[in-house]
C-alpha positions as CSV (number, residue, x, y, z in Angstrom):
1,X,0.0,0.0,0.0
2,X,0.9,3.8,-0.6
3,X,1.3,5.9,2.3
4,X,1.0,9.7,3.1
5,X,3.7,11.8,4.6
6,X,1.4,11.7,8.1
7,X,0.7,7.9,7.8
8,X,3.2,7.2,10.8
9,X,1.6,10.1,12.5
10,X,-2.0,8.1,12.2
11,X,-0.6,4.9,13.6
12,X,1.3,6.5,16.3
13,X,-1.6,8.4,17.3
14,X,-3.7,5.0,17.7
15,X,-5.9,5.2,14.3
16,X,-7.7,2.3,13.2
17,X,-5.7,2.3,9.6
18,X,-7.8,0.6,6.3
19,X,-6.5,0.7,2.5
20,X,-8.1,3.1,0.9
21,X,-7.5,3.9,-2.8
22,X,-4.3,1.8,-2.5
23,X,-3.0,3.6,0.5
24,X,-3.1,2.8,4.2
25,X,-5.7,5.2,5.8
26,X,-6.7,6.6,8.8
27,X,-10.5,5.3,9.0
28,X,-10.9,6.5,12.8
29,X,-9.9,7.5,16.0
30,X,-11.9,7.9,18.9
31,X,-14.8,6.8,17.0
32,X,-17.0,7.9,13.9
33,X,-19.5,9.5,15.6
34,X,-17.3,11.8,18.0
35,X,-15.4,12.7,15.0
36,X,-18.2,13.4,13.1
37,X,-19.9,15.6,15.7
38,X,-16.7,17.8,16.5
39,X,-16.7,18.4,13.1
40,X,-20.2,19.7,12.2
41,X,-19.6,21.6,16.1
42,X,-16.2,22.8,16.0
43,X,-12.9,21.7,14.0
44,X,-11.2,18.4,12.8
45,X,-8.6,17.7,10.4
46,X,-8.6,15.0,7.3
47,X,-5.3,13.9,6.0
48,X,-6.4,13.8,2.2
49,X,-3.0,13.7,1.1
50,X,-3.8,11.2,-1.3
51,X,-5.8,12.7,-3.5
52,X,-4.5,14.1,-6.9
53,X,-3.4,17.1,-7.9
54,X,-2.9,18.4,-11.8
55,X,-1.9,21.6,-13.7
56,X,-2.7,23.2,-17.1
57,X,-1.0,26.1,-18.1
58,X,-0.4,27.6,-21.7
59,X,-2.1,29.5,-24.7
60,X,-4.2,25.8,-24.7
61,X,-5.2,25.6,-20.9
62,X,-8.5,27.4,-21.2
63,X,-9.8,25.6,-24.1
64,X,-8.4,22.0,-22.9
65,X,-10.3,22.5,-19.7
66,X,-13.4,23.7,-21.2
67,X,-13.7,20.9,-23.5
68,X,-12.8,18.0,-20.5
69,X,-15.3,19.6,-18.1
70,X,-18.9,20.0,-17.9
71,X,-19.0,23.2,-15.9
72,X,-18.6,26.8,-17.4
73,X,-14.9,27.8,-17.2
74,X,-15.1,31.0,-17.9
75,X,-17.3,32.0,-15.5
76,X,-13.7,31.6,-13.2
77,X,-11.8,34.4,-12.4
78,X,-8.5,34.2,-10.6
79,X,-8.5,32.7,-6.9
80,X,-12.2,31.2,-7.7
81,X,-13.1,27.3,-7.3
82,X,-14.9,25.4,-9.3
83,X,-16.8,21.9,-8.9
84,X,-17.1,20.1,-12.1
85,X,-16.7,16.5,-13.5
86,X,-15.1,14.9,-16.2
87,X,-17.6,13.2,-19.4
88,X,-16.7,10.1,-20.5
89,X,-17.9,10.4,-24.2
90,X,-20.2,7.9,-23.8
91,X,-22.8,9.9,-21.5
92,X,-21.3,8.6,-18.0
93,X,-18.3,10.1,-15.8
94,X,-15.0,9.7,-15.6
95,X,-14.5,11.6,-12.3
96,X,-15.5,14.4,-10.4
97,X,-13.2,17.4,-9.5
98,X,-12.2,20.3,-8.2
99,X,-10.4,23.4,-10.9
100,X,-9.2,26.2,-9.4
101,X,-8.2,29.0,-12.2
102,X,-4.7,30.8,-11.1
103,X,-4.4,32.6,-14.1
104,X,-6.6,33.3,-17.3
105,X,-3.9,30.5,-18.8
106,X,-3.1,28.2,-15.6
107,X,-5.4,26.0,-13.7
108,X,-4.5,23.6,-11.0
109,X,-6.8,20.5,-10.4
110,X,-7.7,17.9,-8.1
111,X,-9.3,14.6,-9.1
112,X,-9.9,11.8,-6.7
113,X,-7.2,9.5,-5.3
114,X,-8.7,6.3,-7.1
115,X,-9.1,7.7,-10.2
116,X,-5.7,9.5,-10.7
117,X,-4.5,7.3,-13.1
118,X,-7.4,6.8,-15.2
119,X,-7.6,10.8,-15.1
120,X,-4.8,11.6,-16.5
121,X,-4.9,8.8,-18.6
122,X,-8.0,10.3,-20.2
123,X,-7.0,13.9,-20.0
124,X,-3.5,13.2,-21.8
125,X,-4.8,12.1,-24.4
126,X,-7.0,15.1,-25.0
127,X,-4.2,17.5,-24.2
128,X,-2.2,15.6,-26.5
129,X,-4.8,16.2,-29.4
130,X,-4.6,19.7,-28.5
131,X,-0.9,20.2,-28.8
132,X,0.1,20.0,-25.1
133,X,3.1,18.9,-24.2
134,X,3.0,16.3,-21.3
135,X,4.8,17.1,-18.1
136,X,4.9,20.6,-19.2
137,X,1.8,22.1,-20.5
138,X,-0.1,19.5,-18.4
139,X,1.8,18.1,-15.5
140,X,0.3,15.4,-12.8
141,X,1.6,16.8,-9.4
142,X,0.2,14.4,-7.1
143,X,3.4,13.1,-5.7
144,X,4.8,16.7,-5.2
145,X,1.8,17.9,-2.5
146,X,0.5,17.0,1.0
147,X,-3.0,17.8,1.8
148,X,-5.0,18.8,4.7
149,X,-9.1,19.4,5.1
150,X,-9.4,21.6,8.2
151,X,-13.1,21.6,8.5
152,X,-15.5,22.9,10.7
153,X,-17.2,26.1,11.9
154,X,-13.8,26.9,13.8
155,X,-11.5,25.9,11.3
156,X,-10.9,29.4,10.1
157,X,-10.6,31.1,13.3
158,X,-8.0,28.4,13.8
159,X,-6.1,28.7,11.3
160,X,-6.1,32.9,10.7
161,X,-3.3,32.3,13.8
162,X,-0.6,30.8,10.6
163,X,-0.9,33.4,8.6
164,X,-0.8,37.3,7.8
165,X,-3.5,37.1,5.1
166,X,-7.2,37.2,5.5
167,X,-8.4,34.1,5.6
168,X,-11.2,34.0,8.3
169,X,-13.2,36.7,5.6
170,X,-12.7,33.8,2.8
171,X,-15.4,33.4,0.7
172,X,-17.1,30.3,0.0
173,X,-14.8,28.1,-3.1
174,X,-12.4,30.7,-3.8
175,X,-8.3,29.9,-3.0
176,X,-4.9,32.0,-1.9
177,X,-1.4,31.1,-2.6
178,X,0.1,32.3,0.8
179,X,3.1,31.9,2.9
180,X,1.4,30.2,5.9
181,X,3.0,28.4,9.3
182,X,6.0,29.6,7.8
183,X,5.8,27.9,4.4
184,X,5.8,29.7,1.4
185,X,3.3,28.8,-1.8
186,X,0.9,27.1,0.7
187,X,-2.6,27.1,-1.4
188,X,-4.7,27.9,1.0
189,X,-9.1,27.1,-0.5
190,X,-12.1,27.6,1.3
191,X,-13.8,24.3,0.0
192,X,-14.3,20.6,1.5
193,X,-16.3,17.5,1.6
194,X,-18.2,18.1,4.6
195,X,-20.3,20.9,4.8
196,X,-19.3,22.0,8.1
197,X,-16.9,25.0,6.3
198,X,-13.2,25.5,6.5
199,X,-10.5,25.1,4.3
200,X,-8.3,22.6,2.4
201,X,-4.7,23.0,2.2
202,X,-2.2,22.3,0.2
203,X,1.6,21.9,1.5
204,X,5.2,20.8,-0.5
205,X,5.8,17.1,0.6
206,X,8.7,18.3,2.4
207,X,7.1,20.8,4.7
208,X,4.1,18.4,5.7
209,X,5.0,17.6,9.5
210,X,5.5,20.7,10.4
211,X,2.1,22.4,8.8
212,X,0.6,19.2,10.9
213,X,2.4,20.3,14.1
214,X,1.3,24.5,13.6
215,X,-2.1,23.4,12.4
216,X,-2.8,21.7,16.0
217,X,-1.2,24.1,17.9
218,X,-2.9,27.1,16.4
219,X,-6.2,24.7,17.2
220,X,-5.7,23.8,20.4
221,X,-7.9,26.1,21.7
222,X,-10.7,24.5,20.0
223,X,-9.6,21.4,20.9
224,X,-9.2,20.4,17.3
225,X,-9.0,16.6,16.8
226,X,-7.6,14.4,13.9
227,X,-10.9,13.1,12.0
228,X,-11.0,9.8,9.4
229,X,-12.4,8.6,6.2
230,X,-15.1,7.0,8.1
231,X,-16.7,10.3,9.4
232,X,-15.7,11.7,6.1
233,X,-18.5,10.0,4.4
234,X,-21.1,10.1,6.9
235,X,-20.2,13.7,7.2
236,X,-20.8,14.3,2.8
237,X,-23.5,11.6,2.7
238,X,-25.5,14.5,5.2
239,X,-25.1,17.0,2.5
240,X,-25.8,15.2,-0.1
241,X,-22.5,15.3,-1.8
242,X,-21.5,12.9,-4.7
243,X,-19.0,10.2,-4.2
244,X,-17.6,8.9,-6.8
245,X,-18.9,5.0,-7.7
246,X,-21.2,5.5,-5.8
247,X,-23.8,8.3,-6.9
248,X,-21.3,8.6,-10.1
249,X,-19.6,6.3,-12.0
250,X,-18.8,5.6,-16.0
251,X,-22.2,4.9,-16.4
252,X,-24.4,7.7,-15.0
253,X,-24.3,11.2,-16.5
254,X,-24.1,14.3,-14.2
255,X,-28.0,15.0,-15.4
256,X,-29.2,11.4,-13.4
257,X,-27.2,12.2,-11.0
258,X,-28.1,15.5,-9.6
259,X,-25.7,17.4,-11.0
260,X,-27.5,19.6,-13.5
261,X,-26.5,22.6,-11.5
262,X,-23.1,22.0,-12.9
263,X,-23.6,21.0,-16.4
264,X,-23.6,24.2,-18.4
265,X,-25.8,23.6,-21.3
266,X,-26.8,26.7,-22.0
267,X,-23.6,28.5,-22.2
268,X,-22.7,29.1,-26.1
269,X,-19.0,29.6,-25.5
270,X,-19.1,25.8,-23.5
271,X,-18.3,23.2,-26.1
272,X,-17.5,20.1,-24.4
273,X,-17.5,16.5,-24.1
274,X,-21.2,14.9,-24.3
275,X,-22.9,18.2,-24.7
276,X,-25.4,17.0,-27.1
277,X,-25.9,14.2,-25.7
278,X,-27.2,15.3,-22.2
279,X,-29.0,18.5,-23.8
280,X,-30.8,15.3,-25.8
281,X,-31.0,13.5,-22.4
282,X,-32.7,16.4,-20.8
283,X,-35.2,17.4,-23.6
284,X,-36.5,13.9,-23.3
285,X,-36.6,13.3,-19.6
286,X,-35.0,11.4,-17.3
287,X,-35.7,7.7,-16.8
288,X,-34.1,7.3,-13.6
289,X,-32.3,9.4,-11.2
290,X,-30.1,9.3,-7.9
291,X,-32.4,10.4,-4.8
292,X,-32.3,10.8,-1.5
293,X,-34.0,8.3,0.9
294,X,-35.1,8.5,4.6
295,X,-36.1,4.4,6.1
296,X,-39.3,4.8,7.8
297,X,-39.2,1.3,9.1
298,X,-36.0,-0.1,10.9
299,X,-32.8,-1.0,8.7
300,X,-29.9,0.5,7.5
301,X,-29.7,0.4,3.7
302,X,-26.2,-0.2,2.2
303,X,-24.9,0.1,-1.1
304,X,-25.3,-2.5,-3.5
305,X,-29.3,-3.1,-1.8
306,X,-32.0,-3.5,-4.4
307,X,-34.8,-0.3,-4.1
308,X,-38.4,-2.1,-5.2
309,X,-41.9,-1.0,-5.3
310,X,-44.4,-2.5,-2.4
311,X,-45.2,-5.1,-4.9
312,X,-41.3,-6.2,-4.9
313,X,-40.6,-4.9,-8.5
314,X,-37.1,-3.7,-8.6
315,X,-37.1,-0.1,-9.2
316,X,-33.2,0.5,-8.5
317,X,-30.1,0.3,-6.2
318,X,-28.8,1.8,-3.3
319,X,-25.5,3.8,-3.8
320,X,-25.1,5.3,-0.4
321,X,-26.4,4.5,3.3
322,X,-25.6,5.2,6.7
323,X,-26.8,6.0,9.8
324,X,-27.0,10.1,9.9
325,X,-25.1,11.0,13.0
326,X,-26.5,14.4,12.9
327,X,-30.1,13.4,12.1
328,X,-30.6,10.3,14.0
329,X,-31.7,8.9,11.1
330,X,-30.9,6.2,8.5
331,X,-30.7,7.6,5.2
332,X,-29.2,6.9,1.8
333,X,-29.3,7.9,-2.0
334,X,-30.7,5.6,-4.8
335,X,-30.5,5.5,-8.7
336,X,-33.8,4.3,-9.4
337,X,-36.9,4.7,-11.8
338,X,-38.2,8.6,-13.1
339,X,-41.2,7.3,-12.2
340,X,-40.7,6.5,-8.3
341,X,-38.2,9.8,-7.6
342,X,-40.6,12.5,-6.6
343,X,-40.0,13.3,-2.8
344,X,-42.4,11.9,-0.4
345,X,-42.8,8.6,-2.5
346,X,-42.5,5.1,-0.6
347,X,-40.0,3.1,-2.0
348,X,-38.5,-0.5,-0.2
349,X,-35.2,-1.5,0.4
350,X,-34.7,-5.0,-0.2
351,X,-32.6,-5.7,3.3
352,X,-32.0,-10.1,3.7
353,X,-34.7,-10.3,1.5
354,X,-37.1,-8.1,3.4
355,X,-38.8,-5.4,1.9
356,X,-38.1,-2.2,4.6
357,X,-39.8,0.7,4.1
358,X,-38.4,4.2,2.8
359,X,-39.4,7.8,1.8
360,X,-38.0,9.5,-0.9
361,X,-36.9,13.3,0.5
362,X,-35.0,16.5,-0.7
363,X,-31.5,16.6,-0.4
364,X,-29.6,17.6,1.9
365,X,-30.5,15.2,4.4
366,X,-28.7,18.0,7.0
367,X,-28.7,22.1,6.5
368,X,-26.9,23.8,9.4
């Protein structure tokens, strides 16, 4: 298995480690729910270290990531975020990611740790089409950057302490290239996967322990705490965020699942991958979709269940479920029939061959 540079830092510190994307992982600590709570309440730190990291720069950046992604890139201006996926030319999705634009001709990227090779696999190839040169007009960074997700309502407050720049006034998916806990270049982004605010932070390999060390001291007040994967999910599963293979994969487009808001149809200047074919897809309607599910009966749907009617017809499959530590309640999302998405419909989750009873409900399953 891979590791991070703050893998012997998890195992020192008594995490119950799990492979993850081919590296060894901190899952938890205390436990997922205590994790999960002092996140939503106050601050806890992800290692995501191993997650990917890419760059596009040149007279052919803006155009290559235009075409690759769904969403509208030039509605970015410098220091602004984006969420966005990858089309797979065949209507489903290669990945989801995160594009932040440094300059009208450089944008840095961060795909998801399991699909870093496939990524640039399938980006290459475009850039190459293009005229890029690899390793230098498109360059896969992953191995040069440590990662952090400080998240929480406190997170900010925490970590204003590391730096002379404004952070705490951040707004909401925009970044800062900042000399922070003494480290120069730090990128410094008010995104995450949780929901609960904060940042993400991006550190040279060789300066990771000690960003680790100043980030826990600064937080000590707030009695930060080390949070894994495990409360991760819970934690996104809350808000409704995507995961990929689960609510996205190769074979569902970003219209099925959810994530219209992102596909920029209407945008002239937006030529990209599988346009046409999801403005065809949406003109003709939907026949199934990814929703989110409440059980009313007792159970805890996992992915992989079978979603049926009351008559036992299956309908779908679960892609997510969990108990909601925030809610109380056991929810979960579902690609199922057009026909059985509209929120406040009963659906069943086939649990050991039991039909269990669920509502279909809006999304997010948590707003705080």
């Amino acid at each position: 298995m891979k590791t991070t540079p703050y893998t012997d830092l998890h195992i020192a510190l008594g995490a119950k480690m799990a492979e993850f994307a081919g590296y060894n992982m901190p899952i938890q600590y205390e436990g997922l729910q205590a994790e999960h709570h002092n996140v939503r309440n106050n601050v806890g730190v992800f290692d995501v270290s191993h997650m990917g990291e890419f760059r596009a720069k040149g007279p052919v950046a803006k155009k290559f990531m235009q075409y690759c992604t769904v969403n509208n890139v030039y509605d970015l201006v410098d220091g602004k975020v984006q969420y966005t996926c990858l089309p797979n030319g065949q209507g489903g999705i290669v990945d989801d990611m995160l594009v932040y634009r440094v300059s009208d001709d450089e944008y840095f990227m961060v795909p998801n740790a399991a699909n870093i090779d496939k990524d640039w696999a399938w980006m290459s190839q475009i850039a190459d089409k293009m005229g890029m040169k690899l390793g230098e007009d498109f360059v896969n960074e992953s191995e040069q950057w440590a990662q952090l997700a400080v998240q929480g309502p406190n997170a900010l407050k925490a970590m204003q302490k590391l730096t002379s720049a404004n952070v705490v006034d951040m707004e909401y998916y925009t970044f800062q290239i900042i000399e922070f806990a003494g480290v120069k270049d730090i990128i410094f982004s008010t995104t995450g996967y949780t929901g609960a605010g904060g940042c993400e932070i991006y550190i040279p390999v060789a300066e990771a322990k000690k960003v680790w060390d100043a980030v826990f001291e600064a937080g000590k007040e707030f009695d930060i705490k080390p949070a894994g994967l495990g409360c991760r999910d819970t934690l996104r599963l809350e808000k409704g965020f995507c995961l990929y293979g689960h609510e996205i994969d190769d074979t569902i487009s970003p219209i099925e699942a959810g994530l219209g808001w992102i596909t920029k149809l209407k945008a002239e200047e937006n030529v990209f991958i599988n346009k046409d074919l999801f403005i065809a897809q949406k003109e003709a309607g939907l026949k199934r979709k990814v929703v989110g599910f409440e059980m009313v009966d007792r159970g805890i749907a996992r992915g992989g269940y079978d979603v049926c009617d009351a008559e036992g017809n299956k309908i779908g499959e679960v892609r997510s479920g969990s108990p909601s530590p925030s809610t109380g309640k056991n929810i979960g999302t579902a690609l199922i029939c057009n026909c059985h998405a509209k929120v406040d419909t009963e659906i069943y989750i086939k649990i050991r061959e039991k039909l269990v009873k669920a509502v279909v409900v809006k999304m997010p399953f948590y707003a705080n």
